[in-house]
Backbone as JSON Lines, residues from 0, in Angstrom:
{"i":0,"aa":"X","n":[-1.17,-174.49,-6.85],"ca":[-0.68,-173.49,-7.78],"c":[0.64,-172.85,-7.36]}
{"i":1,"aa":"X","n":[0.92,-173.09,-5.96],"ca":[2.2,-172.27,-5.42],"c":[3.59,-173.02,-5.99]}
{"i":2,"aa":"X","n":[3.4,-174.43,-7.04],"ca":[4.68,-174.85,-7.56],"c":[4.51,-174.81,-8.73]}
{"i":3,"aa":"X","n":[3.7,-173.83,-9.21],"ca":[3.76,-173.89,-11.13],"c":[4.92,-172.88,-11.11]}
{"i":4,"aa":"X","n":[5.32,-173.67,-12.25],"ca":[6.32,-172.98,-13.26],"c":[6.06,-172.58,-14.42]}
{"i":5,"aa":"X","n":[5.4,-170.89,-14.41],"ca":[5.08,-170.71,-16.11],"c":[5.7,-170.41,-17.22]}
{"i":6,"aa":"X","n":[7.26,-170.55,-17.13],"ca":[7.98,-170.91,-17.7],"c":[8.78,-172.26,-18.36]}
{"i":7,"aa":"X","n":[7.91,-173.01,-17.26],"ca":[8.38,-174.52,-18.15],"c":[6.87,-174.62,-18.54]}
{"i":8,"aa":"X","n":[5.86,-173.73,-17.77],"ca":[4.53,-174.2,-19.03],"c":[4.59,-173.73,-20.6]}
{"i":9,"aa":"X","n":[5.22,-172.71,-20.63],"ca":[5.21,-172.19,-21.71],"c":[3.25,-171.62,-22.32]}
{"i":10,"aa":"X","n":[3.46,-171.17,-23.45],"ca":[2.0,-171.03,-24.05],"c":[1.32,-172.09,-24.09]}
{"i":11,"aa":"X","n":[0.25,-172.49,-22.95],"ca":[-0.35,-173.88,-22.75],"c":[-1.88,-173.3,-22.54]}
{"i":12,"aa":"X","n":[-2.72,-173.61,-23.1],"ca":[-4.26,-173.6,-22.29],"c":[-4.99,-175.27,-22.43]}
{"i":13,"aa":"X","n":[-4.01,-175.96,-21.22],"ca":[-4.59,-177.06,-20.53],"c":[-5.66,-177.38,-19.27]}
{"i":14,"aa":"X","n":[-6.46,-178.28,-19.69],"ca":[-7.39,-178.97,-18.44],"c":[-7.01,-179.97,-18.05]}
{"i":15,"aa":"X","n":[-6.66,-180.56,-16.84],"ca":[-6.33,-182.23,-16.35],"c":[-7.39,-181.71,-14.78]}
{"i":16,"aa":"X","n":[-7.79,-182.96,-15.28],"ca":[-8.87,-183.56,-13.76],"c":[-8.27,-184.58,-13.02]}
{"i":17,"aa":"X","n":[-8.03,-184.42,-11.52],"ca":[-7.05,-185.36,-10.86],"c":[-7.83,-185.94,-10.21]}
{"i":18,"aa":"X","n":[-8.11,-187.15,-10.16],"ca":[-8.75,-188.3,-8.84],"c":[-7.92,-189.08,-8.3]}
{"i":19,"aa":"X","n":[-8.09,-188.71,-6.76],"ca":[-7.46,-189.61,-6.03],"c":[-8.41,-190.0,-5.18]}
{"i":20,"aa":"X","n":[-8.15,-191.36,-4.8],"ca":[-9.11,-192.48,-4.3],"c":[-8.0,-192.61,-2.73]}
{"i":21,"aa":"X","n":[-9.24,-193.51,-2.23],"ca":[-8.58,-193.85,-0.74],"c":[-8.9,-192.52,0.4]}
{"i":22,"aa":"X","n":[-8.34,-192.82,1.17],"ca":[-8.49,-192.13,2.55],"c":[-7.52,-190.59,1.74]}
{"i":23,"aa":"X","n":[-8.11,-189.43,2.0],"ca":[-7.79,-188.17,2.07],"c":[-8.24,-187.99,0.4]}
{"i":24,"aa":"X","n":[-8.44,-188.79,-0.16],"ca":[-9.01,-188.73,-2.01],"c":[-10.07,-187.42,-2.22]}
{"i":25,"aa":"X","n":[-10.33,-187.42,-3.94],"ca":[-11.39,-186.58,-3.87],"c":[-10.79,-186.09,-5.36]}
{"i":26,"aa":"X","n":[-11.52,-185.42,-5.82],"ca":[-11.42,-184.98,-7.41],"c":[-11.15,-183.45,-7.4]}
{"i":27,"aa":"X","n":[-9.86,-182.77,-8.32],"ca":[-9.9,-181.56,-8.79],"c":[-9.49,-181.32,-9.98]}
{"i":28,"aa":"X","n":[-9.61,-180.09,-10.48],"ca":[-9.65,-179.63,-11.73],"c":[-8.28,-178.79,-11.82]}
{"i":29,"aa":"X","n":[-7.26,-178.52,-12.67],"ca":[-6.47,-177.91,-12.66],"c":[-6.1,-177.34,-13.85]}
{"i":30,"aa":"X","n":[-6.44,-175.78,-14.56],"ca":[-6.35,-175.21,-15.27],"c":[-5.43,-174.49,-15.56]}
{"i":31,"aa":"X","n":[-4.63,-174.63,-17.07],"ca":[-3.26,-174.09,-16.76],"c":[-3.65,-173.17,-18.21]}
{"i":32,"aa":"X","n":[-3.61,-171.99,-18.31],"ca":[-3.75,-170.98,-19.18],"c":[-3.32,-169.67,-19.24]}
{"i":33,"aa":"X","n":[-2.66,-169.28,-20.14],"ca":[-2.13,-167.73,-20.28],"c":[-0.94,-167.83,-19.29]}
{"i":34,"aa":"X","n":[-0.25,-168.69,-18.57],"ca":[0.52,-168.36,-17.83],"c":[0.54,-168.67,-16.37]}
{"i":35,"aa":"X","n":[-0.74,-169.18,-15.99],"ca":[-1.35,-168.86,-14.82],"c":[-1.95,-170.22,-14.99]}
{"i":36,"aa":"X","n":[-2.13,-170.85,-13.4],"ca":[-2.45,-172.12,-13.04],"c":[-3.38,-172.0,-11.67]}
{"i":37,"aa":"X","n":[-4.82,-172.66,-12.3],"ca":[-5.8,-172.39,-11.2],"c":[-6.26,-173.95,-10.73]}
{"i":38,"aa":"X","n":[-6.68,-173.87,-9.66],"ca":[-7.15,-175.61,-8.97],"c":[-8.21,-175.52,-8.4]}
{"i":39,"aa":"X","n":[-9.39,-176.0,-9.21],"ca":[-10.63,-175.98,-8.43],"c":[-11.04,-177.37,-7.96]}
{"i":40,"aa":"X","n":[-12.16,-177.64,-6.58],"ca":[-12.42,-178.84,-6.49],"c":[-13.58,-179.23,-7.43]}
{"i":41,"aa":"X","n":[-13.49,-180.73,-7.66],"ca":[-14.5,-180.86,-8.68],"c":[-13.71,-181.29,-9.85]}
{"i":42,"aa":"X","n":[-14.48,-182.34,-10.75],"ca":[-13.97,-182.48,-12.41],"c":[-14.8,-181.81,-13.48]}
{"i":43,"aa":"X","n":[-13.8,-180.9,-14.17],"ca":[-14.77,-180.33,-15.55],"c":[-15.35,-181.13,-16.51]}
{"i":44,"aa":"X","n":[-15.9,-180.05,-16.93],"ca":[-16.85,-181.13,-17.35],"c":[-16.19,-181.78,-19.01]}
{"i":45,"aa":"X","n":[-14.88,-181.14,-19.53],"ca":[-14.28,-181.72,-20.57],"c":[-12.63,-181.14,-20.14]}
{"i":46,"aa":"X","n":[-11.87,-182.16,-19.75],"ca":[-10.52,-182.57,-19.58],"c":[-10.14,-182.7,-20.43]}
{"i":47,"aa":"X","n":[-8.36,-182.21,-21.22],"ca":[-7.37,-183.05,-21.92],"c":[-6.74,-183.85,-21.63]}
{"i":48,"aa":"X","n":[-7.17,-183.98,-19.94],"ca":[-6.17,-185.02,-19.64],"c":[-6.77,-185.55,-17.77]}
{"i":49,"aa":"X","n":[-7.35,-186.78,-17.64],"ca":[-7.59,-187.55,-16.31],"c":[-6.96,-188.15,-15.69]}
{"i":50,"aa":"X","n":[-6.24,-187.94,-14.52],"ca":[-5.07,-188.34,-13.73],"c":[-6.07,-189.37,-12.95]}
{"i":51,"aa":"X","n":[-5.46,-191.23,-12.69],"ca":[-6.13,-191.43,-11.18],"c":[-5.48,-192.0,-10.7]}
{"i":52,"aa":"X","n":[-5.34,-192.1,-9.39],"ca":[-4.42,-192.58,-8.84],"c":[-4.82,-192.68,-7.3]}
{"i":53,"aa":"X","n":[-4.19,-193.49,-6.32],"ca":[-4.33,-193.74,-4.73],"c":[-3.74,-191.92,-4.1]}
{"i":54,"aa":"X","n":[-4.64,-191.28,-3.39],"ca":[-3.9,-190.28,-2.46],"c":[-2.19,-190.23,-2.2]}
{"i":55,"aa":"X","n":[-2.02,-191.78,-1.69],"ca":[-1.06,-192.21,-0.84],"c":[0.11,-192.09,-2.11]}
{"i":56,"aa":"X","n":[-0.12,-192.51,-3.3],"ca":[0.93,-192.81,-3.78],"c":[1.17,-191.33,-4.96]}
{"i":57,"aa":"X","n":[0.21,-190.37,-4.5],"ca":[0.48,-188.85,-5.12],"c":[1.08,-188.1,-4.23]}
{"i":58,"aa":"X","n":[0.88,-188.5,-2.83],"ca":[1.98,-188.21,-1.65],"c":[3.22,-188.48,-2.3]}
{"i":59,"aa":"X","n":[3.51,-189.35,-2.3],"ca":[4.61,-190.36,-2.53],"c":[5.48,-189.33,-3.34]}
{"i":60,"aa":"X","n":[4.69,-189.83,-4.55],"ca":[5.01,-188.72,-5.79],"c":[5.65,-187.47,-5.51]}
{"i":61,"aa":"X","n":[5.13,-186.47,-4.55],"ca":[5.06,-185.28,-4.28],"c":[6.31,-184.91,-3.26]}
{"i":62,"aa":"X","n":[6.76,-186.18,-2.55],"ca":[7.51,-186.3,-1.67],"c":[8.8,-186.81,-2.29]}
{"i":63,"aa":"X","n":[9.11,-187.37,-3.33],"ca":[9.8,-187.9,-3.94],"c":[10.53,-188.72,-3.67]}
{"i":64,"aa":"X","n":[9.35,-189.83,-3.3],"ca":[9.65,-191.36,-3.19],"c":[9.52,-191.95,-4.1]}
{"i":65,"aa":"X","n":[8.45,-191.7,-5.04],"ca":[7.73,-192.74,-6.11],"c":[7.71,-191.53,-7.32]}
{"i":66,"aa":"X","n":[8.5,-192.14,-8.34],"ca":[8.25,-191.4,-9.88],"c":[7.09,-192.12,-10.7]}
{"i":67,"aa":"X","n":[6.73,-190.96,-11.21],"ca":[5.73,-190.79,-12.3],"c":[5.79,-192.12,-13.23]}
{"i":68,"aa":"X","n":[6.84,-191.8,-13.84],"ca":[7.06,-193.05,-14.61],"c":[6.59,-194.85,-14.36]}
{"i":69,"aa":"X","n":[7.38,-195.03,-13.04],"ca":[7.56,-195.74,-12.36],"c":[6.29,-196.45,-11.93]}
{"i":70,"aa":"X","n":[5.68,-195.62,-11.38],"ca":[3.73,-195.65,-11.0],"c":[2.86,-196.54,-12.25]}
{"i":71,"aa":"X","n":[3.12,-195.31,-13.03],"ca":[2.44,-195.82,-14.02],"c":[2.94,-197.0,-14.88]}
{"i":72,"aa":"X","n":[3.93,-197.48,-14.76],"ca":[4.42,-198.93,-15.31],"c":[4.06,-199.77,-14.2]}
{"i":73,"aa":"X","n":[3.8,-199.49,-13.25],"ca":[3.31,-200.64,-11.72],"c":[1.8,-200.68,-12.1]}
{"i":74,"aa":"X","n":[0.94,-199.71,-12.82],"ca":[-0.16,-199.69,-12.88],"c":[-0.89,-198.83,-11.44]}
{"i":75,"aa":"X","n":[-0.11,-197.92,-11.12],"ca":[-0.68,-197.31,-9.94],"c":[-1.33,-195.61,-10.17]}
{"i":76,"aa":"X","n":[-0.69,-195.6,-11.88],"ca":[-1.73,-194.32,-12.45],"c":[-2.23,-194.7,-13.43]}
{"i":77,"aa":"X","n":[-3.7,-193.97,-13.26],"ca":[-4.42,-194.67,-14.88],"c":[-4.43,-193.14,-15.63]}
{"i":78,"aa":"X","n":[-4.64,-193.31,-17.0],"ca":[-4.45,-192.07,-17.86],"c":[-5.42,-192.1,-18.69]}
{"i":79,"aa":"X","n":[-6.47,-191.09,-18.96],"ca":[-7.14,-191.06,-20.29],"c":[-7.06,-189.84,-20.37]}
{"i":80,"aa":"X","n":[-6.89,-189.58,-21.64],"ca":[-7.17,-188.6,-22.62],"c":[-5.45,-188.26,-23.79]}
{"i":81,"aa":"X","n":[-5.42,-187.47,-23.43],"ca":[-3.99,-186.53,-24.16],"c":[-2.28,-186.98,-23.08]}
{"i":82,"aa":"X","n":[-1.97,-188.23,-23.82],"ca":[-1.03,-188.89,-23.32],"c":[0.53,-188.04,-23.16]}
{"i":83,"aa":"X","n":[0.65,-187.22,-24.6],"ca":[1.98,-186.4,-24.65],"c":[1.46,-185.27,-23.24]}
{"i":84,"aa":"X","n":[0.29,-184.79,-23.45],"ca":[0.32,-183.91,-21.55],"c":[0.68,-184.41,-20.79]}
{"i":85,"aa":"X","n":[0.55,-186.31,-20.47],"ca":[1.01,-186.42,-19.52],"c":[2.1,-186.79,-18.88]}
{"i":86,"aa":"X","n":[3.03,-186.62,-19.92],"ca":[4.11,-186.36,-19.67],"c":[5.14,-185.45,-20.01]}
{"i":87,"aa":"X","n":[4.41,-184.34,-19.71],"ca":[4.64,-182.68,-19.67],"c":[4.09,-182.22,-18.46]}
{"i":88,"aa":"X","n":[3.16,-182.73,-17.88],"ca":[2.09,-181.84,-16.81],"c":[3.12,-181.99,-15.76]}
{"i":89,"aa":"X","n":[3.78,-182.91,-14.75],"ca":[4.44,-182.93,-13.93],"c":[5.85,-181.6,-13.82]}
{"i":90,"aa":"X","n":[6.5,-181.96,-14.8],"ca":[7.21,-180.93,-15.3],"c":[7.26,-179.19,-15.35]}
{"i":91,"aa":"X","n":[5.66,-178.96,-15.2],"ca":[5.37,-177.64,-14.99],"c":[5.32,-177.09,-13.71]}
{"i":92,"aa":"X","n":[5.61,-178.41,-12.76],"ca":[5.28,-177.71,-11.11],"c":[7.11,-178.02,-10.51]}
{"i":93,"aa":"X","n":[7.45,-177.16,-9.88],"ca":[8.53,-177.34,-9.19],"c":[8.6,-177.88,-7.56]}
């Protein structure tokens, strides 16, 4: 939550559930509403949006080696649910 931007969230009350697999993996919930962006461990139990992906390559991501884009045309993120979120959700964290 310490890189949201609730100004590029704008008026949003989003759910995305993140899984990452592999060594350091594990599932969380990330709630972005009223302004304010909360991260619990665990997946809710109804998401607009399911991130999955390898640990290693959300490092990556985070480190800015490997783009979003990029990933997911390699097939290294899978996506279900609300496709225009997901490519808005990145955008809200600085």
């Amino acid at each position: 939550p310490a890189a949201f931007n609730p100004e590029k969230a704008g008026d949003v009350n989003k759910t995305v559930v993140i899984e990452l697999t592999g060594d350091n993996g594990g599932t969380w919930t990330v709630k972005v509403a009223g302004g304010k962006c909360a991260v619990d461990a665990g997946a809710a139990d109804a998401a607009d949006l399911t991130i999955t992906m390898a640990a290693d390559d959300y490092l990556a991501m985070r480190r800015g080696e490997l783009q979003a884009m990029n990933a997911f045309m390699q097939g290294k993120i899978k996506l279900q649910g609300d496709m225009g979120l997901a490519m808005k959700f990145d955008g809200w964290f600085s």
